[in-house]
Each structure stands twice: as C-alpha cells, then as structure tokens.
C-alpha positions as MATLAB code, in Angstrom:
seq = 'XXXXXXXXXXXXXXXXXXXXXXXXXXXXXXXXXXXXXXXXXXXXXXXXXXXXXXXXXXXXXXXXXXXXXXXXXXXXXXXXXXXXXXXXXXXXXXXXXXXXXXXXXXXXXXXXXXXXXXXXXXXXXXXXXXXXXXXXXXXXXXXXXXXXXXXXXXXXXXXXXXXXXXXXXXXXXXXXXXXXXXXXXXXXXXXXXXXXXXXXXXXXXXXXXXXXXXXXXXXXXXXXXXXXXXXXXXXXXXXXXXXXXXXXXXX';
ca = [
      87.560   88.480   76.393;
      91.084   87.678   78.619;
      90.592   88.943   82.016;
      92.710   92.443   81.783;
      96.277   92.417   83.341;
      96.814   95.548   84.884;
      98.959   98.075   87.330;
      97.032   99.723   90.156;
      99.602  103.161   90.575;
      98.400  105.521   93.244;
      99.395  109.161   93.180;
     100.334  110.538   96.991;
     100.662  113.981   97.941;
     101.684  115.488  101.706;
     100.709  119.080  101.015;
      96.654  119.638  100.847;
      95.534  122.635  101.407;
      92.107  121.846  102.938;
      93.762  118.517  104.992;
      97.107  118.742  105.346;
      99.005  115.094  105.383;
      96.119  113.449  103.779;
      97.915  110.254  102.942;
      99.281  110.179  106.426;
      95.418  110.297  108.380;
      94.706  107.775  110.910;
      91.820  105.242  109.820;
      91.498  102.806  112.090;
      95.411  102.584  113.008;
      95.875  102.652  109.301;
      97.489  105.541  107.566;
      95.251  106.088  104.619;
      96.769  105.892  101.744;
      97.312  102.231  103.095;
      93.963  102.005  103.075;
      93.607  102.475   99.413;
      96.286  100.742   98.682;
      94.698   97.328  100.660;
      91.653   98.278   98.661;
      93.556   98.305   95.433;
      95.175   94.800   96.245;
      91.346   93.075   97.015;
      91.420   93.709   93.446;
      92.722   91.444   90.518;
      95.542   93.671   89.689;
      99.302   92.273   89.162;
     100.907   95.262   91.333;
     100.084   97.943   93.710;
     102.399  100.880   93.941;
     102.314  103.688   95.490;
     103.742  107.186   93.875;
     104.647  109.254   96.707;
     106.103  112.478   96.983;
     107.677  112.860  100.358;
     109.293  110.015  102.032;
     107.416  109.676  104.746;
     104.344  108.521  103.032;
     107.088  105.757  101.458;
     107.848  104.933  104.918;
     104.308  103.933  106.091;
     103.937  101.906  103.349;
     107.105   99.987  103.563;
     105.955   99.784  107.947;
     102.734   97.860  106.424;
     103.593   95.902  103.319;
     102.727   98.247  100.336;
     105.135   98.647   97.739;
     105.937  102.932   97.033;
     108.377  104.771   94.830;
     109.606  108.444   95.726;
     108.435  110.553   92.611;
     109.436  114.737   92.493;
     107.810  116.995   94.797;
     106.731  119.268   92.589;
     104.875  117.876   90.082;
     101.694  119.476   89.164;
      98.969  117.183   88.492;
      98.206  113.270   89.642;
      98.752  112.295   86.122;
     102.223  114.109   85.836;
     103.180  111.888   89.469;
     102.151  108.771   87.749;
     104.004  109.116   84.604;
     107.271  109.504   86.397;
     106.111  106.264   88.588;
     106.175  104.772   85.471;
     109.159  105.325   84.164;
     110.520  104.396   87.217;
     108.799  101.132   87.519;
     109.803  100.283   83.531;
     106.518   99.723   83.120;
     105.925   98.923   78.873;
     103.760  101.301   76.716;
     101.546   98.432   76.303;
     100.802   97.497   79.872;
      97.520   99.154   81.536;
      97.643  101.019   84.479;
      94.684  102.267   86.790;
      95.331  105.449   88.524;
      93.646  105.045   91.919;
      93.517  108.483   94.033;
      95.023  108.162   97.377;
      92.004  109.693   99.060;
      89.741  107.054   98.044;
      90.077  104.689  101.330;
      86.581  102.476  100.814;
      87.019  102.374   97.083;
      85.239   99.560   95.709;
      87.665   96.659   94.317;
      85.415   95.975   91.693;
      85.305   98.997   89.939;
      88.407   99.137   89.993;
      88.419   96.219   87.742;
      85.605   96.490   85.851;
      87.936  100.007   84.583;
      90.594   98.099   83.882;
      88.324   95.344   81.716;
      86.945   98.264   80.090;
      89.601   99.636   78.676;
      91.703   96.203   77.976;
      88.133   95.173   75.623;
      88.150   98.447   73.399;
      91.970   98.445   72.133;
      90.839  101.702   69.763;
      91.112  103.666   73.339;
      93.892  104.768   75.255;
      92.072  105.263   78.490;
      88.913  104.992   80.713;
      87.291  106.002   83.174;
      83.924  105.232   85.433;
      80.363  106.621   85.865;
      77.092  105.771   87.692;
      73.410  107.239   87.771;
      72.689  110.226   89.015;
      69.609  109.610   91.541;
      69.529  112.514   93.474;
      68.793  115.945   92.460;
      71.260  117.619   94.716;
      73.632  115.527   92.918;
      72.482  116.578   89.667;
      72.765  120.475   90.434;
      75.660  120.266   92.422;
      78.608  121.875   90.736;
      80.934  119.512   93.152;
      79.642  116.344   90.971;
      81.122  116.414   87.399;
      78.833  115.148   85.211;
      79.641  112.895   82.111;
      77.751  112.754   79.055;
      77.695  109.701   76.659;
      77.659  108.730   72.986;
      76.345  105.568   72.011;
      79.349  103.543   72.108;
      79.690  104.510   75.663;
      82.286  107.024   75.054;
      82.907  110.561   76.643;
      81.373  113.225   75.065;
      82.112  115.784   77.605;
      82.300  116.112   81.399;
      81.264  119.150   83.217;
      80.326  120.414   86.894;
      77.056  121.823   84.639;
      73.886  119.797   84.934;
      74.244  118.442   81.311;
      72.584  117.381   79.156;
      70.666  120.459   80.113;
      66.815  119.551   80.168;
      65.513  122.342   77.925;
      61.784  121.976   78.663;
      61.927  120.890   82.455;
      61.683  123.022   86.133;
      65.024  123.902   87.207;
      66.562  121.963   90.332;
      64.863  118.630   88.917;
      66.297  115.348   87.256;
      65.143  114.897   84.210;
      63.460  111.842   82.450;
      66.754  110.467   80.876;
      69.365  109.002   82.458;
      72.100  111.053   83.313;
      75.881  109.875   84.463;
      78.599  111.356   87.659;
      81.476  110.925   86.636;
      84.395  108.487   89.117;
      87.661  110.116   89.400;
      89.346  106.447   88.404;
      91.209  106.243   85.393;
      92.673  103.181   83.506;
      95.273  104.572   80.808;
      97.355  102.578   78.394;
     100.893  102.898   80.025;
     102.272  104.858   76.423;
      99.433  107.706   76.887;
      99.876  107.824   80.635;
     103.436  108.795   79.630;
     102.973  111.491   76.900;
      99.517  112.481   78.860;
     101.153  115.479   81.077;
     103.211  116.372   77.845;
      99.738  117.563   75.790;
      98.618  121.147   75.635;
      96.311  122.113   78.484;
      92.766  122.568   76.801;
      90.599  125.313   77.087;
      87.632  123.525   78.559;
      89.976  121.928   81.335;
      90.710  125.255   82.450;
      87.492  126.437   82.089;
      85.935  123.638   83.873;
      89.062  122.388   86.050;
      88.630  119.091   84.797;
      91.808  117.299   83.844;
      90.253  114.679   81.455;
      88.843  117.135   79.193;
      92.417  117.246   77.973;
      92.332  114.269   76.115;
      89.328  114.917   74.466;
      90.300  118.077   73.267;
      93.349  116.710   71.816;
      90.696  113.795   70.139;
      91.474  111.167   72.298;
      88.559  109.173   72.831;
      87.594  108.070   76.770;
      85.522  104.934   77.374;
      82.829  105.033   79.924;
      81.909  102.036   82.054;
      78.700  102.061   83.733;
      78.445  100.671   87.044;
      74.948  100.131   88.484;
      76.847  101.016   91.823;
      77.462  104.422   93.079;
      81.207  105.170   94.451;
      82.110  105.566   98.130;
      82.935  108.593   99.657;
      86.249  110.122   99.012;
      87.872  112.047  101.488;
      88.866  115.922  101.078;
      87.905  117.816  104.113;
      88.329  117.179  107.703;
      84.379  116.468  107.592;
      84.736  114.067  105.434;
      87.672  112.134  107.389;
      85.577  112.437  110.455;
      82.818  110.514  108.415;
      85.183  107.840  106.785;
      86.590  107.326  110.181;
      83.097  106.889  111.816;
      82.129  104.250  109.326;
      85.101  102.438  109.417;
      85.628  102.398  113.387;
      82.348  100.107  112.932;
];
C-alpha cells in the first residue's frame, strides 16, 4: 500500500476545568499545544493545524510557526471543533484527517502515522483509532483507562472504562491470560464522517460510559484498531500531570 496522505487537525480549548489555559502551559519555554503541534509535524503528515477557540492560543502559534484557525467558542465536543476546522480549511470528504488532542505534548510521531496508514489501507472504514497491551493490573481495573475490545479483523467491538472482556473464572484485581487492549484517544477519520460525525444522535452507551467513539458504533459505523507494541505517553490533565511532563522534558 501508498504511504497515507493525511491532515494532522488539533482541537484547542482555553477553558479546563481541572487546568485552566491548558494549551497555553509553559513546557520548556514552549506553550503546549506547540508542543503537540511540533510533535505532529515529526510526523509524515501534509499539514498541521491547529483548531483553536480563543485567539490567544492562535497567537502563540503564529509567535512559533504553527499554522491555527479560530473555530466557535462554544462548541461541545473535540470532534464538533474539528469539523468546523474543516470546513474552514476546504478540506475534501475524501482527504484523511488525524485528530491529535492538544494535551498530548510527547505524543509519539509514529503512531500518529501508523493511525493514519491504518485507516488509508481499510477503505470499508470511515475512521480509526489506536490501542496497546494492557501490562499492568492497575491499568486493567482502572476505570480512568478505557478499554477496547477486538473482533478478528481488528475492529472495535466496544470500548469501556469496565475491565472487559470480563474474565469470568479468574480472582478479581488480576489480568487475565488473554490479551487485552487500552484504548489511545487518537483518531484518524475520513474528512466526510469527521463532518457529519457531531451531526449523529448521541448513543446510549456514550452517555452511559462518556465515551465519544461509542457513537459511531452505535450508529454501525465500524472503527479500525491498530495495535502498537508501544504504549502512549502521558497526556496531560491535571496540574500533577504538567508538573510531571515538565520534569521530563526540562531533562
């Protein structure tokens, strides 16, 4: 297969409840969502943008090279942000973009990619995402680390912040003998579905489980899963975990 041609779009929001002016926080002398957005480019992408929502998260992109467009204010999901970035880019229905969270400073390049690939080699899908092993057992009962499970084409049955598949037989508060998949909060979407996306029906299970993604499932859109034998880096959504990303990268 054609190496995939792709969009890197990454949503960026000023109001957070639990760190307010996220995309703003110093790393290094380097706002963050900068950050991501240098990660994004180490990729092979064709464009980096940046959908902000207040302008001075535009501004400290434009201060360090990264290209941003203003989106509303009030939108209320990541995916909702994006699909007005599109529009406003012109981006076509066919074109792929990867939705790359702004929090996500020492995202790996490479999985970026490899989501990308993914979805550009299965053209029955409109979208995918990324998993990894789960290795630890806090992990694994940890209702902070959705869980996905897979068919045997390697796409989504479900995702939960259950430990599933549920080991029947086994102690509680132990992995079990089969391999079992946390789910990456990066997305690759067929620019069309990104655009009709925020327009579906919320579903049941994503309320239930607060898990956007379930969304297209419900509504019978398959997800691909790619399997990376590499776990994810730390995201950032508390001040502990800023302190941490800070520490590692002041190294």
């Amino acid at each position: 297969m054609a190496d995939a041609a792709y969009v890197v779009l990454i949503p960026a929001r000023l109001g957070s409840s639990r760190l307010p002016n996220k995309p703003l926080a110093d790393l290094a002398g380097v706002p963050m969502v900068v950050r991501v957005a240098q990660q994004a480019q180490a990729s092979s992408a064709t464009d980096v943008v940046v959908a902000a929502d207040h302008q001075s998260i535009a501004d400290a992109c434009e201060k360090h090279g990264i290209k941003a467009v203003l989106t509303r204010n009030d939108h209320p999901s990541g995916s909702d942000r994006l699909a007005q970035a599109a529009e406003l880019l012109g981006l076509r229905d066919d074109q792929i973009v990867v939705n790359v969270q702004g929090d996500e400073p020492l995202i790996n390049p490479l999985h970026i990619h490899q989501v990308a690939q993914w979805l550009a080699d299965r053209p029955e899908v409109q979208m995918s995402t990324l998993a990894h092993p789960i290795t630890d057992t806090a992990d694994w009962v940890s209702p902070h680390v959705v869980k996905v499970v897979l068919n045997r084409d390697s796409l989504a049955s479900y995702f939960s912040r259950a430990s599933v598949p549920h080991w029947r037989d086994g102690p509680s508060q132990t992995l079990p003998p089969y391999p079992v998949y946390r789910h990456v909060g990066l997305y690759a979407y067929r620019c069309g579905f990104l655009k009709q996306f925020p327009r579906l029906q919320e579903a049941p299970t994503e309320k239930a489980e607060a898990l956007e993604q379930l969304r297209a499932l419900w509504h019978g859109y398959p997800i691909a899963v790619y399997v990376s034998d590499q776990a994810s880096a730390p995201g950032v959504d508390t001040p502990e975990d800023l302190t941490r990303v800070q520490a590692l990268l002041s190294r």
